[in-house]
C-alpha positions in Angstrom: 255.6 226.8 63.2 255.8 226.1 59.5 259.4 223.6 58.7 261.4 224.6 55.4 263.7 222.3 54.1 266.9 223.7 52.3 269.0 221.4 50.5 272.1 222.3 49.2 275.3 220.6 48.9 277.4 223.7 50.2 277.6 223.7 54.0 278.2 227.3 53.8 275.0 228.0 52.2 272.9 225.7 54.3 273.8 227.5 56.9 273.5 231.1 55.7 269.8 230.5 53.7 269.0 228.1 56.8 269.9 231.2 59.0 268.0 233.6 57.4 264.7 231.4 57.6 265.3 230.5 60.8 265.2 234.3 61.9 262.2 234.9 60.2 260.5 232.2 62.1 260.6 228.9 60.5 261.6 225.2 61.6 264.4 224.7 59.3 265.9 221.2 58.3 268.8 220.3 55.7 269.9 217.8 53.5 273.2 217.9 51.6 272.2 216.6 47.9 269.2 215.8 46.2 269.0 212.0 47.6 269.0 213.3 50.9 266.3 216.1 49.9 264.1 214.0 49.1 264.3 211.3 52.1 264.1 214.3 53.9 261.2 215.7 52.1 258.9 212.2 53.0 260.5 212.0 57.2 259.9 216.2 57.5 257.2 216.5 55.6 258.2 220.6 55.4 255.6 223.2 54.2 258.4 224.2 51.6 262.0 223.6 50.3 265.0 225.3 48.6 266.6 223.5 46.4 270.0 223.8 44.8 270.2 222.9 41.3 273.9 221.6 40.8 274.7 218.8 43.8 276.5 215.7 43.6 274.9 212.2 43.8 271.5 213.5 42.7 270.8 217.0 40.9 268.4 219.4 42.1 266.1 218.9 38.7 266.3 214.7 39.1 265.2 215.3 42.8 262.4 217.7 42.0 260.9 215.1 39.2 260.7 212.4 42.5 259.4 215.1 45.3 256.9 216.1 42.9 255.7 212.5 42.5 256.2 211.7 45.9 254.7 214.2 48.1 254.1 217.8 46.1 255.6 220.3 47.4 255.9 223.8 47.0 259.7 224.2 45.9 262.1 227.5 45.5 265.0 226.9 43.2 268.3 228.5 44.0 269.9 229.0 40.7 273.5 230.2 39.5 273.3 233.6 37.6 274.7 231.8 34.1 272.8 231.5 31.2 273.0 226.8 31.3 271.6 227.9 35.4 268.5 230.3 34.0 268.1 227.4 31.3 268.1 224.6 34.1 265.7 226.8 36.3 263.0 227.1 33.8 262.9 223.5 33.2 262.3 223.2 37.1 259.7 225.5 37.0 258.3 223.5 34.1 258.3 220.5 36.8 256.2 222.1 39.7 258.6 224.6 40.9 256.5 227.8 42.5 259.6 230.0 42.3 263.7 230.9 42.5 266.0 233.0 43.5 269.3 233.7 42.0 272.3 232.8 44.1 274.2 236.3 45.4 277.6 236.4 43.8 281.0 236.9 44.5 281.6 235.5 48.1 278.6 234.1 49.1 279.0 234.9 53.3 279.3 238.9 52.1 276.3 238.7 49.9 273.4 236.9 51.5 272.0 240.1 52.6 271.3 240.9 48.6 268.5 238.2 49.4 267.3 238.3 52.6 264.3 239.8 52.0 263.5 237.8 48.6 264.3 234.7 50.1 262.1 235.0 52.9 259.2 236.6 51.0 259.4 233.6 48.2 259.5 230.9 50.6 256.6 232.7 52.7 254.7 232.7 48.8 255.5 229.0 48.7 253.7 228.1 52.2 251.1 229.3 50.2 251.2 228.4 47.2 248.6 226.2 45.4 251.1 223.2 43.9 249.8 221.9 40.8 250.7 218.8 38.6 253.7 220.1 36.1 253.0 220.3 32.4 253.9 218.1 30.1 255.7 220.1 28.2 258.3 220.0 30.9 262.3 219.6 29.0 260.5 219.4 25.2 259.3 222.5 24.3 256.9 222.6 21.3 259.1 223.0 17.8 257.9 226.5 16.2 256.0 225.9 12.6 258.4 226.1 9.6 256.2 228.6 8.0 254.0 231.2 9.8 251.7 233.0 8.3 253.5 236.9 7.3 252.7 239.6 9.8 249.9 241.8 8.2 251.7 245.2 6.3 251.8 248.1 8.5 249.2 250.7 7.6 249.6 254.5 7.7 250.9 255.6 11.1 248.9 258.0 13.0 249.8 261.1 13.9 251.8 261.4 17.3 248.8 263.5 18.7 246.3 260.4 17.9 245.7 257.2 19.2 246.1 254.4 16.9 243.0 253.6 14.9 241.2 250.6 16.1 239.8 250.0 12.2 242.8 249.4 9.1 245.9 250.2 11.7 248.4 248.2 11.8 248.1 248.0 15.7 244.7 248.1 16.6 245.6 247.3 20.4 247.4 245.5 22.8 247.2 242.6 25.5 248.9 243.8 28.3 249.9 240.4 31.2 250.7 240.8 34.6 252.4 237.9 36.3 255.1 236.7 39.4 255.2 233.4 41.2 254.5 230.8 39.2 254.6 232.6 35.9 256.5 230.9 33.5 254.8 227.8 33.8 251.5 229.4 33.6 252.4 231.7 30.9 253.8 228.1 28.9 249.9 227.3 29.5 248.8 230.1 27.7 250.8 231.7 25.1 251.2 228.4 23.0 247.4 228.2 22.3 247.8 231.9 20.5 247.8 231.4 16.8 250.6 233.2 14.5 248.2 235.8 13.2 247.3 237.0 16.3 245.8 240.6 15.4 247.2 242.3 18.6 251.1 241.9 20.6 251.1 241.2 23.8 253.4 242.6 26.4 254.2 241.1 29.8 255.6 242.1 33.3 257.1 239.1 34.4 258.7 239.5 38.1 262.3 238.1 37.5 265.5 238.9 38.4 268.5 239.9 35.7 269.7 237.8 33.8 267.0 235.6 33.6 264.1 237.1 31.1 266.2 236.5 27.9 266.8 233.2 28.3 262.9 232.5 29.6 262.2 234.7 26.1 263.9 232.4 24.0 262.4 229.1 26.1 258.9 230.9 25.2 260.3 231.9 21.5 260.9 227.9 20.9 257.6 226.8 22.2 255.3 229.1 20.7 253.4 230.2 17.4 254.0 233.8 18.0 257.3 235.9 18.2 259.1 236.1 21.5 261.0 238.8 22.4 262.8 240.2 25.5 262.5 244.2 25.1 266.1 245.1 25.8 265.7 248.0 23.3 262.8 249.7 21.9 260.8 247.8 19.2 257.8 248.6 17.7 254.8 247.3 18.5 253.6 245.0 16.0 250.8 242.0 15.8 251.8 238.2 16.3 254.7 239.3 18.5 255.3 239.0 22.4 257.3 241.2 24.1 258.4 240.6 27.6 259.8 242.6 30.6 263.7 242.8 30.5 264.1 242.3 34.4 266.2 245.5 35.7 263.9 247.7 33.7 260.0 248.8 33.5 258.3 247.8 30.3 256.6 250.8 29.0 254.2 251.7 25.5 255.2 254.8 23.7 254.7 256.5 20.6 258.0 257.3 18.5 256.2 259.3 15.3 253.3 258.1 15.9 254.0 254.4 15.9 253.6 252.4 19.3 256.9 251.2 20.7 257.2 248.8 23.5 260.8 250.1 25.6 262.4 249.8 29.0 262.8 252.0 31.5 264.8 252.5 34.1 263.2 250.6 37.2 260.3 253.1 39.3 261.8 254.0 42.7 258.4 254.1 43.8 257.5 250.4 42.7 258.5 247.6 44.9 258.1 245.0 41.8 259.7 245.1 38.3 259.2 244.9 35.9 256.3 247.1 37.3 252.5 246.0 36.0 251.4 249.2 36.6 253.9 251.3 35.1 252.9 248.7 31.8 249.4 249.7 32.0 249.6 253.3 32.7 252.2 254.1 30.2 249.6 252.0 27.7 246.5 253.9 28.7 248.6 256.9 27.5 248.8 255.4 23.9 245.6 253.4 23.3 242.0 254.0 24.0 240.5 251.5 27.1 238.5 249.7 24.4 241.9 249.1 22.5 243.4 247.2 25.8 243.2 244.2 27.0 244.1 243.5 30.6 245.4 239.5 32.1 246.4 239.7 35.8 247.9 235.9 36.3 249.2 234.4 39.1 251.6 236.0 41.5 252.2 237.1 45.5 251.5 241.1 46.4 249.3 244.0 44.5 251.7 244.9 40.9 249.5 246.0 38.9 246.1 246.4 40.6 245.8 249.8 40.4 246.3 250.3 37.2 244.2 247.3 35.7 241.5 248.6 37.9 241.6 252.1 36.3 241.8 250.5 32.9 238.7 248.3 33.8 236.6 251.4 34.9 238.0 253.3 31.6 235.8 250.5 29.4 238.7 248.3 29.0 238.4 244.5 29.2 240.3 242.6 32.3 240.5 239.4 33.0 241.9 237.7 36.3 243.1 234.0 36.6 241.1 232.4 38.8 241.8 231.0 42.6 241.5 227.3 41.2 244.7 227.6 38.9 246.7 230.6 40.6 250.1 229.5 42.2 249.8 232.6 44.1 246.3 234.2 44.1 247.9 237.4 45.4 247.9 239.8 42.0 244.6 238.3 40.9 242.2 238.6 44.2 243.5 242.2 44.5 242.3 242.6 40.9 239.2 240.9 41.6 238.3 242.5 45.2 238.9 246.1 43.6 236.1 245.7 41.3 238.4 245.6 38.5 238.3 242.4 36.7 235.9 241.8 33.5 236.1 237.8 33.8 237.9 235.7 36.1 238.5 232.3 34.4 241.1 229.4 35.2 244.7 229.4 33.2 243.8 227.2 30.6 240.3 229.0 29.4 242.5 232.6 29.0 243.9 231.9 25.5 240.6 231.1 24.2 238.7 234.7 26.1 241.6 236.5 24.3 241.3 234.7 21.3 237.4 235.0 21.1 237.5 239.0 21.9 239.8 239.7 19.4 238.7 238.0 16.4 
């Protein structure tokens, strides 16, 4: 039987998360602040924890930094739905965190069923999950350059019946990322190491509940060369810009008189992740030839995605899947990878350079 540790300094929550687990099979323990968590964490020795951010004697983020030195262990945050909570949760992911989940609002005992399934699916993931040394960067995100060099003019658009031009457009293609558990530290890994000229934007389908994608946009924005945007309306697609998933929507490609807009969507009933990879890549393949797409399946738990990037990779589109020896989650990639539908499958930190070297 694998043991979970939740610590939390509400009794009423280490009762209700420790309930849920304990129904789905696990062996759970408690502790009732971070000090605790982390004596707990060396006399248990649990296959995962939960961990509360805000507790008194020792905060969730100052017990992470010791477990993580102590005895690495896959960790879900359980984060407050404010914008100083979404902040503090990124900074534990940036520490070794696999994953979170937002705490249900209002009163708690009423709403614990809005994350039954999610808490039991994430701490399953994190049983799993492959626990890495954290990145440096962790808390001191890289200052963006004073001066970047300006964004190439926009040439002609093309008609709405034609697909952008790979030659002279202003938009010769896009990257298009797939990602879930253990995304934001990966994608921290990778998007830095893009220069400011990058010739093509990249768009990503991060999995990530609301209220949380603006506020990982603007951590991203801070730390990178390129322009970070969350896409909570529809903006053009342009070179040396990122646009990322608003979670509570799908983040599609479409052309608005002739020019390619990234926009959200309402979420796919038929998707059971969102912002949906697939419904990125299809809606893409509508606007751009294969040869004009890139395709970056990172890590993540489940299949999001895999369909698509496969079809795009039998189109004459380029793929690439992150490896098993960097993956949090190796879910998203090996379903990529056993379809027949990745180009290359490389480790985290040789991805920037691939992209970088196809689209010179």
């Amino acid at each position: 039987m694998r043991k979970v540790l939740v610590v939390d300094d509400s009794a009423l929550m280490r009762k209700l998360l420790g309930g849920v687990l304990a129904e789905a099979g696990y062996e759970v323990h408690v502790a009732r602040n971070g000090r605790e968590g982390v004596e707990q964490l060396l006399a248990v020795q649990p296959d995962a924890v939960t961990l509360d951010i805000n507790m008194p004697e020792m905060d969730g983020l100052s017990a992470l930094s010791l477990m993580m030195a102590a005895r690495p262990t896959p960790v879900v945050m359980v984060s407050s739905l404010t914008e100083k909570g979404a902040l503090a949760t990124f900074e534990a992911l940036a520490l070794g965190a696999v994953d979170f989940i937002a705490k249900p609002g209002g009163t708690i005992s009423l709403h614990v069923d809005d994350i039954r399934a999610q808490l039991v699916e994430k701490v399953g993931a994190a049983c799993r999950a492959r626990v890495g040394r954290a990145s440096g960067a962790a808390g001191q995100p890289a200052a963006k350059p004073a001066a970047r060099p300006a964004v190439p003019p926009r040439a002609a658009a093309p008609t709405a019946a034609a697909r952008p031009a790979p030659d002279g457009a202003a938009v010769p293609g896009a990257v298009l990322v797939g990602v879930s558990t253990g995304g934001p530290r990966t994608l921290e890994e990778i998007l830095p190491k893009l220069p400011a000229d990058f010739p093509w934007p990249v768009l990503i389908a991060q999995h990530m509940p609301l209220n949380f994608t603006d506020a990982f946009a603007r951590r991203m924005d801070a730390m990178c060369p390129l322009d970070v945007r969350e896409v909570a309306a529809p903006m053009p697609l342009e070179p040396g810009r990122v646009y990322i998933g608003r979670a509570g929507t799908d983040l599609a490609v479409s052309l608005r008189g002739g020019q390619p807009y990234a926009l959200p969507r309402p979420e796919s009933a038929g998707m059971p992740w969102h912002p949906s990879v697939d419904v990125l890549v299809d809606s893409a393949m509508k606007v751009f030839a294969p040869q004009q797409l890139v395709g970056v399946m990172l890590t993540g738990m489940g299949y999001d995605g895999a369909a698509a990037m496969t079809r795009l990779h039998q189109a004459g589109g380029r793929t690439v899947a992150e490896s098993a020896d960097t993956a949090v989650v190796f879910g998203m990639p090996q379903e990529l990878i056993q379809r027949g539908g990745a180009s290359l499958v490389l480790p985290c930190g040789a991805i920037a350079a691939q992209l970088r070297s196809w689209l010179r």
